[in-house]
ZAMARGU-4260 file (C-alpha; in steps of 0.2 Angstrom, whole numbers, plus 5000, padded with zeros to 4 digits):
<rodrens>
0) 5376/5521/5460 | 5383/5507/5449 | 5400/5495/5447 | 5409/5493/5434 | 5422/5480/5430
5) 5439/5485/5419 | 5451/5473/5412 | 5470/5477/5411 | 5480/5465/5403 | 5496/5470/5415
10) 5489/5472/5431 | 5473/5463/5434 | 5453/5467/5437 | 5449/5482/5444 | 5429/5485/5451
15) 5424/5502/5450 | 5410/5513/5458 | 5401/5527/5452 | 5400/5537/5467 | 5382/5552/5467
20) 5397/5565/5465 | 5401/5557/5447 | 5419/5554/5454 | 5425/5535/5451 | 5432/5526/5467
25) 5443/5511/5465 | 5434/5498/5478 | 5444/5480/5473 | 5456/5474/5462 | 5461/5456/5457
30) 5480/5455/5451 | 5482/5445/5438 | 5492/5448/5422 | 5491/5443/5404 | 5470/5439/5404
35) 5461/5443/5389 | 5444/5442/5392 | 5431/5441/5407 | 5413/5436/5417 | 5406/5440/5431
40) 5391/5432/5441 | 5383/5440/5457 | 5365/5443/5464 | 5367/5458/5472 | 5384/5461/5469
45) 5387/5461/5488 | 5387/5446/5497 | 5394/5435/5482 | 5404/5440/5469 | 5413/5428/5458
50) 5423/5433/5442 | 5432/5420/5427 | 5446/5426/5419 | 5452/5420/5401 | 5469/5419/5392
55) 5474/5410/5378 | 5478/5395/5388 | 5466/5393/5404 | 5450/5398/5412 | 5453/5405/5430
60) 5436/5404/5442 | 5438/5416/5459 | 5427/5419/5472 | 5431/5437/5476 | 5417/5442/5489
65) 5429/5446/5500 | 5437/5461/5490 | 5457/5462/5498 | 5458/5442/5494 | 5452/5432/5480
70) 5451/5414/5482 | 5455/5403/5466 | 5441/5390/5465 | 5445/5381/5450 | 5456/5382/5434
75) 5454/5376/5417 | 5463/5373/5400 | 5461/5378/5385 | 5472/5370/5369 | 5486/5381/5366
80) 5486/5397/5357 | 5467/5397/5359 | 5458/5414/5354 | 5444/5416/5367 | 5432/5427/5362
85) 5418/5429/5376 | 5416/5424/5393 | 5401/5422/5401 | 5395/5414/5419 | 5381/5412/5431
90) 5379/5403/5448 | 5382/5383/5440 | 5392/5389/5423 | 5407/5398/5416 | 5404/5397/5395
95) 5418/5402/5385 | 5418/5405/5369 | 5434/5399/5359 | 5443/5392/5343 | 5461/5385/5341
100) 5471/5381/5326 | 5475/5364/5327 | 5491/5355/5316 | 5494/5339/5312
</rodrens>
């Protein structure tokens, strides 16, 4: 039927399907611990599937069409102690939506 995308903050990304019996089957999972927040951009949610994962501290960008292995395209910081509140991405973006405190 459909996928779904669950965040753990100790063990990483999991993708979901609904199957027709209404049981959900685990069919990919990106370890990665302490993320806070994600994005996920696809056509068809098959051939290309890439996914952004914030944490106070950095933006993460994988290409994860290949569900045993995700490839790390990119990283990005954030100033320290950020609070990211959304993530979102398509095929030329990742936005992220953040505020620190900053101290002189």
């Amino acid at each position: 039927m459909d996928d779904i995308f669950l965040l753990d903050y100790d063990t990483g990304l999991y993708r979901l399907d609904i199957l027709k019996s209404q049981r959900v089957a685990v069919i990919g999972r990106y370890q990665a611990q302490g993320y806070l927040r994600f994005g996920v951009s696809s056509y068809d949610l098959t051939d290309e599937l890439y996914i952004a994962l914030a944490n106070s501290h950095s933006i993460i960008d994988v290409d994860w069409h290949i569900m045993s292995k995700g490839r790390i395209i990119a990283k990005y910081s954030l100033m320290e102690n950020s609070n990211v509140t959304s993530v979102t991405m398509n095929n030329r973006y990742i936005i992220v939506q953040s505020s620190a405190k900053t101290f002189n």
